[in-house]
Backbone as numpy.savetxt, mean C-alpha at the origin, in Angstrom:
# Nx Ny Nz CAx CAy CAz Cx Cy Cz
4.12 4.90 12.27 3.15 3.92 12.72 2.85 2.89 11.62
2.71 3.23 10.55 2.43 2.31 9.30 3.79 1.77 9.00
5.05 2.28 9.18 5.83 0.92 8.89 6.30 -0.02 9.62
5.44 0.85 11.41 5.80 -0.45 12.18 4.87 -1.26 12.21
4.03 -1.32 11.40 2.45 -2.33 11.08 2.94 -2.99 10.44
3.60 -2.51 9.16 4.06 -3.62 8.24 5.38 -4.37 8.29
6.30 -3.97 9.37 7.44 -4.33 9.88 6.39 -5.64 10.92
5.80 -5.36 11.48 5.44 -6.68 12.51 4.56 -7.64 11.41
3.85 -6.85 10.38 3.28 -8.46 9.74 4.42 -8.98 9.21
5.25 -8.21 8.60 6.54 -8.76 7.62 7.15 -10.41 8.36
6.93 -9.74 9.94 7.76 -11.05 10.84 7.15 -12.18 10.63
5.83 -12.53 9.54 4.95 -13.05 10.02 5.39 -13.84 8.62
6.14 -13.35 7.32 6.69 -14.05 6.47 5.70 -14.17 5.31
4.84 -12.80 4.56 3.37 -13.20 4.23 3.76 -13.09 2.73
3.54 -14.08 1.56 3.72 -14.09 0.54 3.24 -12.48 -0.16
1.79 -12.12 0.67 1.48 -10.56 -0.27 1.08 -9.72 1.35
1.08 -8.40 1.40 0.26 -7.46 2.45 -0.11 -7.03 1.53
-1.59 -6.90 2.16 -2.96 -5.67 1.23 -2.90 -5.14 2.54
-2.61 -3.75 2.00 -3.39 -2.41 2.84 -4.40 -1.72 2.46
-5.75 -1.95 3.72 -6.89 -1.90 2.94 -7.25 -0.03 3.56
-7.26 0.93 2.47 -7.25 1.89 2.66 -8.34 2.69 2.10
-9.47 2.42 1.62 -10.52 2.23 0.81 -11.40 3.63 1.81
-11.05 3.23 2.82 -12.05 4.50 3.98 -10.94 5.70 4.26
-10.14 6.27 3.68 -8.99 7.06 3.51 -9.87 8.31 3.48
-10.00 9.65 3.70 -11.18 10.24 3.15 -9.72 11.68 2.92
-8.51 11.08 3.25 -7.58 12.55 3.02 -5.97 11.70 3.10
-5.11 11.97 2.26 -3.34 11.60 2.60 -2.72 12.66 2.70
-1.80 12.84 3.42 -0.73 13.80 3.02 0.58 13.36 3.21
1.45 13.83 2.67 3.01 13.94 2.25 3.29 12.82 3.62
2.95 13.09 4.70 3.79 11.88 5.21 3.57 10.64 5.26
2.03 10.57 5.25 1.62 9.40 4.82 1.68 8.76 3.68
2.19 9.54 2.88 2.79 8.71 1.15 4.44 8.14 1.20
5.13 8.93 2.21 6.44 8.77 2.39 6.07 7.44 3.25
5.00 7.54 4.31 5.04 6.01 4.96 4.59 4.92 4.09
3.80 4.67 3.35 3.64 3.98 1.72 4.62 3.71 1.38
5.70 4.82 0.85 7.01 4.39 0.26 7.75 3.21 1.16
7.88 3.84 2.64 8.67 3.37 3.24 8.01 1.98 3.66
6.94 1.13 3.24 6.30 0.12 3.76 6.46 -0.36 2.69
6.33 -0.13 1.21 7.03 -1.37 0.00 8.29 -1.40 0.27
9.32 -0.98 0.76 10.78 -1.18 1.09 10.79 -2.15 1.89
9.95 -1.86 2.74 10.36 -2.93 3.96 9.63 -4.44 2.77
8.34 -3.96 2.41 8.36 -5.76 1.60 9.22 -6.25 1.00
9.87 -4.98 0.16 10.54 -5.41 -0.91 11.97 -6.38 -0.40
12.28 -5.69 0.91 13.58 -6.03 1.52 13.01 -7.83 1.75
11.85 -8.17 2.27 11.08 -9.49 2.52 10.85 -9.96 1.56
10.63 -9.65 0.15 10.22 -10.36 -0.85 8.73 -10.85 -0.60
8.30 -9.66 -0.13 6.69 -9.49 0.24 6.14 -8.44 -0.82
4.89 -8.92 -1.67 4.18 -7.95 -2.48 3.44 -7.78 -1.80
3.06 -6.29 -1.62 2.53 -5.18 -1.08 1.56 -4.26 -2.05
0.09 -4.42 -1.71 -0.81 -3.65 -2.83 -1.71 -2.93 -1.74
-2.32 -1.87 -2.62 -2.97 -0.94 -1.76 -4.34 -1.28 -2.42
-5.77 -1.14 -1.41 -7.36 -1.21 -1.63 -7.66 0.25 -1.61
-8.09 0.41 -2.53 -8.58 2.10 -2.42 -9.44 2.29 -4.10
-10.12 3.15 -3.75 -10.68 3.93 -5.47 -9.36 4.24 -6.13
-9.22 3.98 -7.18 -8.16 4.25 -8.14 -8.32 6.13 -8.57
-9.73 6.83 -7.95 -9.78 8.02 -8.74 -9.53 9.06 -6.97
-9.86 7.96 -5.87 -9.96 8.90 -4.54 -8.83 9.34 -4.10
-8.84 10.22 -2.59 -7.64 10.31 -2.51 -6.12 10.31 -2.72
-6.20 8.36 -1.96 -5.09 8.20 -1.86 -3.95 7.95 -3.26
-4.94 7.27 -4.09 -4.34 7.16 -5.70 -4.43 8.81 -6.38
-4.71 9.54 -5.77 -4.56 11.21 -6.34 -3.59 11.76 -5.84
-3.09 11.40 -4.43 -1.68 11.69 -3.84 -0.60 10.84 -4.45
-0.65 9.57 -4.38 0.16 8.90 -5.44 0.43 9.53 -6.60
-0.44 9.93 -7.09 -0.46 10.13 -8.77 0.47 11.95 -8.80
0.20 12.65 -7.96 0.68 13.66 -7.77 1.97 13.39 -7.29
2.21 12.47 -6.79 3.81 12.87 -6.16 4.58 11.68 -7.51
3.67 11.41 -8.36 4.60 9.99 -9.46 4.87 9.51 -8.79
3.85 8.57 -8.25 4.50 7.29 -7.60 3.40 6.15 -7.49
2.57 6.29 -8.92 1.57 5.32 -9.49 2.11 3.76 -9.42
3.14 3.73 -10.08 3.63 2.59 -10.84 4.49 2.37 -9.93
4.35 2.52 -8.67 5.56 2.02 -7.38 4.51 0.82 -6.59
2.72 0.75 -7.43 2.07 0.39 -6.10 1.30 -0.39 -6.76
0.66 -1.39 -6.89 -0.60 -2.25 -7.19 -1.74 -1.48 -6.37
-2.47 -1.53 -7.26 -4.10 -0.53 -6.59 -5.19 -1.24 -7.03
-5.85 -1.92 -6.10 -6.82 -2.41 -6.59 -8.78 -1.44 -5.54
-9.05 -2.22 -6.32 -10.40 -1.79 -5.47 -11.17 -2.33 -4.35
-10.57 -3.68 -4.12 -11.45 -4.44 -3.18 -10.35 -5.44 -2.46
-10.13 -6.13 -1.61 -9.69 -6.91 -1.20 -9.51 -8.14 -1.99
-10.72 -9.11 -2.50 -10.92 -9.87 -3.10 -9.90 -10.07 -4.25
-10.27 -8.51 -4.86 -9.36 -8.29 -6.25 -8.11 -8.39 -5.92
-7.75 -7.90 -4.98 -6.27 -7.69 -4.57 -5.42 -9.34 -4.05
-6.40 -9.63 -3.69 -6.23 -11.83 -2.77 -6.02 -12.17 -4.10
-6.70 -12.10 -5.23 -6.80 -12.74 -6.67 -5.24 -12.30 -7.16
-4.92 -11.56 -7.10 -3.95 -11.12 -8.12 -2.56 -11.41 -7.33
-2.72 -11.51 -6.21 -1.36 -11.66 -5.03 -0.86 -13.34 -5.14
């Protein structure tokens, strides 16, 4: 479901996707594999792709557990994330 979200904005040609994931309250294994598989599809677009979330919650604790920190831009807010894209 999440990479056909980011497969239909992709059509849309977007210099950055923020996935705003900030209300996440749990990830698991497939939902990190769908993460993976949704910077591929940017990457294939030459779309940067950053995730909104607590850097200490969840979803950056599943990241961080499976090493796959430094695969993702993590910011905290939207704003932050518009700024840096």
């Amino acid at each position: 479901m999440l990479c056909r979200a980011v497969a239909d904005e992709l059509t849309q040609a977007p210099a950055q996707l923020v996935l705003e994931l900030s209300a996440a309250t749990s990830i698991d294994d497939t939902a990190v594999e769908a993460l993976v598989g949704a910077t591929a599809l940017a990457a294939e677009s030459d779309t940067s792709i950053c995730l909104v979330t607590s850097p200490t919650g969840p979803v950056a604790r599943a990241l961080a557990a499976a090493d796959l920190t430094e695969r993702f831009e993590i910011y905290a807010t939207v704003g932050e994330a518009q700024r840096h894209g």
